[in-house]
C-alpha positions in Angstrom: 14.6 -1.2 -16.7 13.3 -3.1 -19.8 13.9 -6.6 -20.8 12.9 -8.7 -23.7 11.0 -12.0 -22.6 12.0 -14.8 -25.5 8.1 -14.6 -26.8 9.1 -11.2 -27.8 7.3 -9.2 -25.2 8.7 -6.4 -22.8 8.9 -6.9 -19.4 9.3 -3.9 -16.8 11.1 -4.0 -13.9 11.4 -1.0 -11.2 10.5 0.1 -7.8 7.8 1.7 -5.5 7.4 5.1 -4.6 5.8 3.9 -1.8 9.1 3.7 0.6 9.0 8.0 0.3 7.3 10.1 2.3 5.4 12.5 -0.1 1.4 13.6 -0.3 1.6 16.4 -2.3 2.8 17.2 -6.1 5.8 19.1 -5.1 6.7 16.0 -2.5 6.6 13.8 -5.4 8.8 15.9 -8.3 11.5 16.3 -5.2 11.4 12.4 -4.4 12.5 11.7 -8.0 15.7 13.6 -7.6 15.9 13.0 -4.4 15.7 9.5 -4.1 14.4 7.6 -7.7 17.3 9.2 -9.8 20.4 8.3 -7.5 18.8 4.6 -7.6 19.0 4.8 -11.3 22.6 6.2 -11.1 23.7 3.8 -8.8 22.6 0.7 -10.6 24.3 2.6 -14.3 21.3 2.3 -16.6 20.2 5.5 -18.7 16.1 4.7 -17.7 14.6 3.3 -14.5 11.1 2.3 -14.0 9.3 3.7 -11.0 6.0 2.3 -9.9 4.3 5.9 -8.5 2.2 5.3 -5.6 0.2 9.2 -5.9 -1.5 10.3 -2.3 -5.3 10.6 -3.2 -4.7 14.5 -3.4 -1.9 14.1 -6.0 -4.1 12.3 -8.0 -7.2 14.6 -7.8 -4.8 17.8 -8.9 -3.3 15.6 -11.4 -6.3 14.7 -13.0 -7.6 18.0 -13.0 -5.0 19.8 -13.6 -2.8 19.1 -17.4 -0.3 21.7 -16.8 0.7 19.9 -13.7 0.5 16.5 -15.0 3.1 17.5 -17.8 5.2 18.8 -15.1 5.3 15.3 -13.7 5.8 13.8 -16.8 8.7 16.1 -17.8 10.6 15.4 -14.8 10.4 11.7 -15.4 11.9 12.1 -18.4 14.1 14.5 -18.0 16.0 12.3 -14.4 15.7 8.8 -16.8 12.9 7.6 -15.0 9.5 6.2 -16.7 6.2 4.9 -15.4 3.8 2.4 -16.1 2.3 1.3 -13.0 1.2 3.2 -10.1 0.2 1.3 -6.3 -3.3 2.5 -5.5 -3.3 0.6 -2.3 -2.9 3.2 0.0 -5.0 5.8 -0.6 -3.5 8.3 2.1 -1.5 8.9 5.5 0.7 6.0 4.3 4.0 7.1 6.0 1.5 8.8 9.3 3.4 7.0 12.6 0.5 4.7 13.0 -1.2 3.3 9.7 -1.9 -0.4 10.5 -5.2 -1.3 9.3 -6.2 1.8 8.3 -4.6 1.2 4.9 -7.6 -0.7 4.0 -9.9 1.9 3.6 -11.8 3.1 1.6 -12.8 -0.4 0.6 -14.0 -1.2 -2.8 -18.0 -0.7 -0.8 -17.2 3.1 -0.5 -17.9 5.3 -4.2 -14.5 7.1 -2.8 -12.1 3.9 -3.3 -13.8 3.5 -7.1 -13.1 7.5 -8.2 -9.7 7.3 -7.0 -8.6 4.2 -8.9 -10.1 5.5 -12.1 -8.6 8.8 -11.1 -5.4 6.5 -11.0 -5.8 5.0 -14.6 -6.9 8.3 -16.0 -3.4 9.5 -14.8 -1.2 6.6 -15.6 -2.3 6.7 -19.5 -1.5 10.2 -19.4 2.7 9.2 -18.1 2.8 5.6 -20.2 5.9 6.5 -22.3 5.2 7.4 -25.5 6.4 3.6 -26.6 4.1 1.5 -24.2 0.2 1.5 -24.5 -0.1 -0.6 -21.1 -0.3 -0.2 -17.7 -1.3 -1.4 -14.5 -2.8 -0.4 -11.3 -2.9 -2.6 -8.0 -5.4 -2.0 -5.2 -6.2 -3.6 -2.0 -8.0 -6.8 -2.1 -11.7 -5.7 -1.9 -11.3 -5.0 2.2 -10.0 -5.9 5.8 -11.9 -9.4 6.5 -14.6 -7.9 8.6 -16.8 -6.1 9.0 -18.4 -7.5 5.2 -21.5 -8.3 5.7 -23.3 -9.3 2.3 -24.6 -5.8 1.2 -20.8 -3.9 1.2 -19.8 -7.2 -0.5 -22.8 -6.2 -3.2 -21.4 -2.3 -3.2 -18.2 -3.5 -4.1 -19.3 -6.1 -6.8 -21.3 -3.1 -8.7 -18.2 -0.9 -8.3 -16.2 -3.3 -10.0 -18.5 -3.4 -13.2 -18.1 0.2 -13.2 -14.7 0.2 -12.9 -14.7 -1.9 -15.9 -16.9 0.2 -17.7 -14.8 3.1 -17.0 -11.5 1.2 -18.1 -12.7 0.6 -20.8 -14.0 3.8 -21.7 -10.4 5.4 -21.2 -8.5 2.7 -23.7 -11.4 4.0 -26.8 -10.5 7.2 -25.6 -6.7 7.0 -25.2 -5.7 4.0 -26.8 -4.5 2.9 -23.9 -5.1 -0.4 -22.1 -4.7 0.1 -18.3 -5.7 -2.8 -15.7 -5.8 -2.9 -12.2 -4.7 -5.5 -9.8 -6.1 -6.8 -6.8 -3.7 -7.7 -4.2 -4.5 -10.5 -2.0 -3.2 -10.1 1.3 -3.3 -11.7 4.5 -6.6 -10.8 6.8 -8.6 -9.4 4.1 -11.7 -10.6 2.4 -9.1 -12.0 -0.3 -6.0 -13.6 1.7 -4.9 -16.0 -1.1 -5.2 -17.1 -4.8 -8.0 -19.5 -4.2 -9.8 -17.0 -2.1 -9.0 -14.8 -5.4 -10.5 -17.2 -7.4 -13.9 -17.2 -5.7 -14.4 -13.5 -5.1 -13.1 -12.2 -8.3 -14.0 -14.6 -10.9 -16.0 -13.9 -13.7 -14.4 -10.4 -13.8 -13.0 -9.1 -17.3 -9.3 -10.5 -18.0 -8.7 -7.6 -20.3 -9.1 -5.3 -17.6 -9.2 -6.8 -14.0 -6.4 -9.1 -12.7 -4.6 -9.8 -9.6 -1.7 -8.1 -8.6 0.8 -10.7 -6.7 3.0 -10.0 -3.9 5.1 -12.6 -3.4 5.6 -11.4 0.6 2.0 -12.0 1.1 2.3 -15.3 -1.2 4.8 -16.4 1.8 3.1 -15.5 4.4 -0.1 -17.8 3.5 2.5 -20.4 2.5 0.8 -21.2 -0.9 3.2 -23.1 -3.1 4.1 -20.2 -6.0 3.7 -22.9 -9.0 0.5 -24.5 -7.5 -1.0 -20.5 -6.9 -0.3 -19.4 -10.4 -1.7 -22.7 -12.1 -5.1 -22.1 -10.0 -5.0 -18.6 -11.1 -4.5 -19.8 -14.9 -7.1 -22.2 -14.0 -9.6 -19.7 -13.3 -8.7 -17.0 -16.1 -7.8 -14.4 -13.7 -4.4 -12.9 -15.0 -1.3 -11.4 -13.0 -1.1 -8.4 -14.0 1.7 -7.3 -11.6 4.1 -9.1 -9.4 5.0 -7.2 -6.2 8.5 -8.6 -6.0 8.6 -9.4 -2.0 10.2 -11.1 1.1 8.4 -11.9 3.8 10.3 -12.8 7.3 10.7 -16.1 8.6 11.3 -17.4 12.0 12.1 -21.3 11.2 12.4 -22.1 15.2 9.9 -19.0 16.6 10.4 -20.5 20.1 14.4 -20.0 19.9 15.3 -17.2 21.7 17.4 -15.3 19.4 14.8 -15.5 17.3 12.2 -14.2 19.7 14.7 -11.2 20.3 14.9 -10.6 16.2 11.2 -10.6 16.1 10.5 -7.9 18.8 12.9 -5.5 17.0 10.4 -6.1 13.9 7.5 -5.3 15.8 7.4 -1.2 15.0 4.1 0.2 15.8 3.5 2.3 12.0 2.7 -1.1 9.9 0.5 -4.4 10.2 2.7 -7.4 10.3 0.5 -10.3 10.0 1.8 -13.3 10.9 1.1 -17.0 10.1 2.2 -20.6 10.9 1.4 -23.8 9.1 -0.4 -26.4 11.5 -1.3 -30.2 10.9 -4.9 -28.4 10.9 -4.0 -25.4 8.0 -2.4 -22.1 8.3 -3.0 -20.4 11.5 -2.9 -16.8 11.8 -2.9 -13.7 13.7 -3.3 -9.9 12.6 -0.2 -8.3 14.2 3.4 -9.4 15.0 3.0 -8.4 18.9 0.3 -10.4 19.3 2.2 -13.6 18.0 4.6 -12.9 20.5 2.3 -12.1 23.4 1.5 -15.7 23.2 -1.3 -16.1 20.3 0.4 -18.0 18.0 1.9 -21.3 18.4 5.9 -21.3 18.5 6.5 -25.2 18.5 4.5 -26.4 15.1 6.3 -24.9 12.5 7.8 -21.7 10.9 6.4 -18.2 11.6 5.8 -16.5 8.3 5.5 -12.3 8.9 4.1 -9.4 6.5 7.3 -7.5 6.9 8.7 -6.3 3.6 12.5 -7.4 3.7 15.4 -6.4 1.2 15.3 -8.5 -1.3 19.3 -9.0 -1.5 20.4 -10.0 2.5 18.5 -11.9 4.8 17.2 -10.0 8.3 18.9 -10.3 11.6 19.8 -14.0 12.1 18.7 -17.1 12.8 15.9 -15.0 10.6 15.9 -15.6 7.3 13.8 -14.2 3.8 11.8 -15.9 1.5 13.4 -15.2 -1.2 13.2 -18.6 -2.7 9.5 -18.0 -2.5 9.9 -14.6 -4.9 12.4 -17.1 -6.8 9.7 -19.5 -7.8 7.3 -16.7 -8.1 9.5 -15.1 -11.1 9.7 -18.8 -12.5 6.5 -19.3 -12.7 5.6 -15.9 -14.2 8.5 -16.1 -16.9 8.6 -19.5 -17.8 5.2 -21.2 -16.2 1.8 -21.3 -16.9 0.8 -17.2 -16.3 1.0 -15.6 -19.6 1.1 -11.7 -19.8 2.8 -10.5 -16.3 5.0 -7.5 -18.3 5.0 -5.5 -14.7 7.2 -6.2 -11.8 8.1 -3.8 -9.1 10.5 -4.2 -6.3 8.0 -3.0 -3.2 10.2 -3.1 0.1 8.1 0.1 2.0 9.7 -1.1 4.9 13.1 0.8 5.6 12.5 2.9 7.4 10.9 1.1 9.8 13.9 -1.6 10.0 15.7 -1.8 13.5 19.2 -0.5 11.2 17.5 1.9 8.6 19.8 2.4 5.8 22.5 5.0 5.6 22.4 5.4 2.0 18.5 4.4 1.2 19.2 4.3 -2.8 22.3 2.4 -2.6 19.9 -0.4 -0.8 17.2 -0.2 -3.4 19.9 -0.2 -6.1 21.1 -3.4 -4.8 17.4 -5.0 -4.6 17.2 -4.1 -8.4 19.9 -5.2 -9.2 19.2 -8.6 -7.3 15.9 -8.6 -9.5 17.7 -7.6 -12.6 20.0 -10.8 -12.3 17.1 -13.4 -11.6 15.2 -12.1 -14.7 18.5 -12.4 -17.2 18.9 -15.9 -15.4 15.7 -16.8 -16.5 16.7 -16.2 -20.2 15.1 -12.3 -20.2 17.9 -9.9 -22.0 17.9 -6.6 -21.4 16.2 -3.8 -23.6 19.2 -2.2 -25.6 16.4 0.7 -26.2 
């Protein structure tokens, strides 16, 4: 879906592929019929955007391979569907029964992450819509925390000057601008916007930005407006919003709550989970071991990495942070962050809920159409185009 921001610009909203299961070209054409075009049908609108997240094999036939990358592109077009951002985060296995923190690698220290995300770009300017010169591509945030000792962090400082390079290489060759996100999430080398600030400043703005999910936003309880001015501040651009929930647990010790939380704690995905302390946000790197007694349960609110629907809250007393994602979308619209045109509606999460979904596109239907409603209540109207 399109909408017009009043300074005239065009703001995307749609989904991630990343809730299918699908690694290989024919996966990914049968998702869009399968799954992305009943989404579009269920919410009524004649074009839905779909932020592709393309299996590192995908991505190296697509790139090699133009015959197949109009196939792609064809079907898109011909189920209402368009393109401009793809999720480079994962770079494989991402729906394998245990992924956890394997989803961090490679890391931007390893040439592999580097070809793959140009791989990306090279691919995404090819399925822009004839109408839109650009695009984005989000990535992980440099790596899990440790092990980064000083000479990876060099490896991956080079490999972002390349990537830079090699950006802007494909706009003089395509006249298209494509820029890639870093996503700060909790327990990596960049957890939060400040952290963000001081590992990727000085980057190009053109090209590099951060990508901001609003789940992970949460989950390091950084006030949204505070987060976007620093990242003003500092000249580092959004150049996608992950729109997000994470879980809260206002009372952690309660033991309903408790009970909620164990049903959340599926072995496939990391949950980190935080609290806020009189001494700073205290953290631990999985949702078990919160429970098994790591975490403190009588200072505050647990905050946990686990993608909820945007549109209902999870199993009570547990709520989602949606007014987090609410302040988020303010701040991006109407704040201080110019030039965030791409937002995408990233709940990989259902099948992994303790009720998975019946009727998977009528749920992401409904999370659109939950983002569709903030965005024309912040003064966006829809694309008639």
């Amino acid at each position: 879906m399109r909408f017009l921001h009043p300074d005239g610009t065009t703001v995307h909203l749609g989904y991630c592929s990343n809730v299918h299961q699908a690694e290989d070209l024919r996966g990914v054409i049968a998702q869009l019929a399968d799954h992305a075009e009943p989404v579009r049908e269920h919410l009524g609108v004649d074009r839905l955007g779909i932020g592709l997240w393309l299996a590192r094999g995908v991505v190296t036939e697509l790139a090699a391979d133009e015959e197949a990358l109009g196939r792609l592109k064809t079907e898109l077009l011909a189920r209402g569907l368009e393109t401009v951002t793809l999720n480079a985060f994962p770079y494989a296995g991402f729906h394998r029964e245990v992924v956890k923190k394997d989803v961090y690698t490679p890391d931007w220290a390893d040439e592999a992450r580097l070809e793959y995300t140009l791989d990306c770009a090279r691919v995404l300017a090819a399925l822009l819509p004839d109408d839109t010169g650009l695009g984005s591509v989000s990535t992980l945030p440099l790596a899990w925390r440790t092990p980064w000792p000083q000479n990876r962090a060099e490896d991956a400082r080079r490999a972002l000057d390349r990537l830079t390079a090699g950006l802007a290489a494909l706009e003089s060759w395509t006249g298209r601008r494509i820029r890639v996100g870093f996503e700060p999430e909790p327990g990596c080398v960049v957890e939060t916007t400040a952290q963000a600030v001081r590992e990727l400043g000085g980057l190009d703005p053109d090209r590099l930005g951060v990508c901001l999910d609003a789940c992970h936003l949460a989950v390091q309880f950084e006030d949204p407006p505070a987060a976007l001015r620093r990242l003003a501040d500092a000249g580092l651009p959004v150049v996608k919003l992950q729109a997000s929930c994470a879980v809260e647990a206002q009372e952690p010790a309660d033991p309903a709550a408790r009970a909620a939380l164990r049903r959340l704690a599926e072995p496939r995905f990391l949950h980190q989970t935080r609290t806020a302390t009189a001494d700073g946000v205290r953290g631990v790197d999985d949702l078990p071991d919160a429970l098994d007694g790591e975490l403190p349960d009588d200072s505050g609110p647990w905050r946990v990495h686990f993608h909820a629907p945007l549109h209902t809250d999870p199993e009570p007393p547990l709520r989602a942070t949606a007014d987090q994602l609410d302040q988020a979308l303010a701040g991006l619209l109407g704040g201080p962050v110019a030039g965030c045109h791409h937002i995408e509606v990233e709940t990989y999460t259902w099948s992994v809920l303790p009720e998975p979904p019946i009727d998977l596109a009528a749920g992401i239907a409904a999370e659109l159409a939950w983002a569709r409603d903030r965005l024309t209540g912040l003064g966006l109207k829809k694309d008639p185009a």
